[in-house]
N, C-alpha and C positions, 0 to 999 in steps of 0.2 A: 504493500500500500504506500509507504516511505515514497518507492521508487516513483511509481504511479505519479503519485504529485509530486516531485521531482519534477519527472517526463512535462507535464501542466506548467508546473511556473518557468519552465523553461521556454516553451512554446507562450504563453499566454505575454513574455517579457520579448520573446521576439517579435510576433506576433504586432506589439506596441512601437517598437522601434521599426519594423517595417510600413506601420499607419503612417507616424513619422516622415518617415524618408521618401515614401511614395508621395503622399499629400505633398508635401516640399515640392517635389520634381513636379508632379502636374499643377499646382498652385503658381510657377514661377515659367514654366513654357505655356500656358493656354495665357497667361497674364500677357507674353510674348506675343503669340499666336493672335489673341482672339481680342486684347485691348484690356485693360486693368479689369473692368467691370463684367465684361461677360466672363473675362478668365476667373477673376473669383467666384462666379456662381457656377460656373465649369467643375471647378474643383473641389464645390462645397456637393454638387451633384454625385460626381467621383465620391466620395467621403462618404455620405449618404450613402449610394446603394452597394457599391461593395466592402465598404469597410463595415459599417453601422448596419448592413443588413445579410450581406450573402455569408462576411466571415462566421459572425455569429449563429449562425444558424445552421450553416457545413459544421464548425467546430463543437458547438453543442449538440446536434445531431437532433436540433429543437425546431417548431415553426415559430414565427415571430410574435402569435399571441400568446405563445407561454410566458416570452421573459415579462409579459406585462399581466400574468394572473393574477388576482385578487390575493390577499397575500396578508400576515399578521398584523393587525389593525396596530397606527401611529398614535391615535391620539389615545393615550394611557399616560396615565402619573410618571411613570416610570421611565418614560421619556418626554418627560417637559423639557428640559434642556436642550437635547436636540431639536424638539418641536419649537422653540422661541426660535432658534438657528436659523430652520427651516422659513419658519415664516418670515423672519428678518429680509431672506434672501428675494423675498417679494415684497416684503413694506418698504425696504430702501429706495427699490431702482424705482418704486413708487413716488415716490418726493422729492427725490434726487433727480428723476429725467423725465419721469411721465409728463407729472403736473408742469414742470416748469415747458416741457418743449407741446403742449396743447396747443399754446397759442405761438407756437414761431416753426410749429414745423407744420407741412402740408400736410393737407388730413387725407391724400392719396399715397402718400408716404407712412402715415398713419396707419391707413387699412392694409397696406402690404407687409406691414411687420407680422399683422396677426398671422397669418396661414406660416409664411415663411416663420417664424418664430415656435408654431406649431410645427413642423414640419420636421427641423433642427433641434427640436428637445427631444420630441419622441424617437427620431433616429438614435441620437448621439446616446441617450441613454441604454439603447440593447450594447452597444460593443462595450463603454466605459463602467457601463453599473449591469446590467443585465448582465453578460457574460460572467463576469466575474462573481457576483453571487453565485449564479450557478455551478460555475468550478470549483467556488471555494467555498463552499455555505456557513461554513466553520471555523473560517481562519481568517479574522479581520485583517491582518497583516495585510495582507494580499488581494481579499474582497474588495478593503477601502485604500490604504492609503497606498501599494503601490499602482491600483488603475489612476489613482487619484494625481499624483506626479507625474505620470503619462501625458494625462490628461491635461496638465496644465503645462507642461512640455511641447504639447501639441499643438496649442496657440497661434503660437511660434510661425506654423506652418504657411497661413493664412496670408501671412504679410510678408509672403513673396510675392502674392499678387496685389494687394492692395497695402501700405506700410501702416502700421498703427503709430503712437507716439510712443513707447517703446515694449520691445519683446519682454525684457523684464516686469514689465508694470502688467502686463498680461499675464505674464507668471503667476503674479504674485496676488493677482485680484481672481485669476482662477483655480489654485489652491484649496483654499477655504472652499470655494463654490464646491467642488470636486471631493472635498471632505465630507459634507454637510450632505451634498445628494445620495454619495457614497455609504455616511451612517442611514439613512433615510433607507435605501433600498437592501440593506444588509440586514437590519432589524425588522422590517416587512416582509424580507425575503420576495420583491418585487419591483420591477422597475417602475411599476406603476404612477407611484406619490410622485418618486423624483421629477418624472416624465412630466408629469401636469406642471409642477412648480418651477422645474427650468423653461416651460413653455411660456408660465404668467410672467416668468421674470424678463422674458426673451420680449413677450410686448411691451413689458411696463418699460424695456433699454427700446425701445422701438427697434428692436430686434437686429442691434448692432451694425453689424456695415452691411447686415445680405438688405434688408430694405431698402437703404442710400443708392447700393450697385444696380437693384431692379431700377429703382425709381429713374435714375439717373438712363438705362435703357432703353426706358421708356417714354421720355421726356425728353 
């Protein structure tokens, strides 16, 4: 059994640095190729269906409504803590960006973040939290914080097509997020909570640069 998961977090840490690496390469030639904005939704598409959906579901040998089954109910005493966390990570982007860009950003800009925001939580959640509960249902180590460094590793990727103000500050603001989703789906034993909650959070950021890239496509 040792071995077994061994053979797992070996594959499951490769696995992340080939997310990694590939994202990278096609985030920075479609960026080349296709012009900043279609290349990064190029490559958030890329991301999406084979990383966020085909690995996951070849490698757990799962379909893609498992990793989101109803799952050990959140709201209990026993995890207030996390739950303040949790909902932080929606009351913030809430005050911080909703309210204030209501009235300075486009409200066709606005309705593009929902779907795409939706779209982007519930993928990213099967490869980053979905999987890895599943391999490791046991072993937080591995369930939470090494998908969780990955995962904020991964950032990184994005702004090969489009540059943010820095890789680090990405890092470091996706961490936490990555932690929090991470305990969320690991004590559920579901990607389900995380899924909804990175998706409210994804609109209440008007759903970070993928909205800006459509809009700007389409405009």
């Amino acid at each position: 059994m040792t071995r077994f998961y061994q053979r797992k977090k070996s594959a499951v840490t490769i696995l992340s640095v080939l997310l990694i690496a590939s994202t990278s390469f096609v985030f920075y030639f479609a960026a080349k190729w296709l012009g900043p904005d279609t290349g990064y939704l190029a490559g958030f598409v890329f991301y999406w269906i084979f990383w966020c959906t085909l690995v996951p579901v070849l490698f757990c040998k799962l379909p893609v409504r498992a990793f989101f089954k109803r799952g050990v109910p959140l709201f209990r005493k026993q995890y207030r803590w996390i739950i303040i966390l949790f909902l932080a990570t929606i009351i913030v982007p809430f005050f911080s960006h909703f309210l204030p860009g209501l009235t300075t950003k486009s409200w066709l800009l606005i309705a593009l973040s929902v779907p795409l925001a939706c779209i982007h939580g519930f993928f990213e959640e099967i490869f980053w939290r979905g999987m890895f509960i599943k391999v490791f249902p046991k072993e937080f180590i591995w369930a939470v914080i090494i998908p969780s460094v990955f995962f904020a590793l991964w950032h990184v990727a994005p702004q090969f097509a489009i540059a943010g103000n820095s890789p680090w500050l990405f890092i470091a603001t996706t961490l936490p997020l990555g932690l929090i989703y991470g305990a969320v789906a690991y004590l559920t034993g579901s990607a389900r909570i995380s899924a909804i909650g990175h998706s409210i959070s994804g609109i209440f950021s008007f759903s970070g640069l993928l909205a800006p890239a459509l809009y700007q496509i389409l405009t």
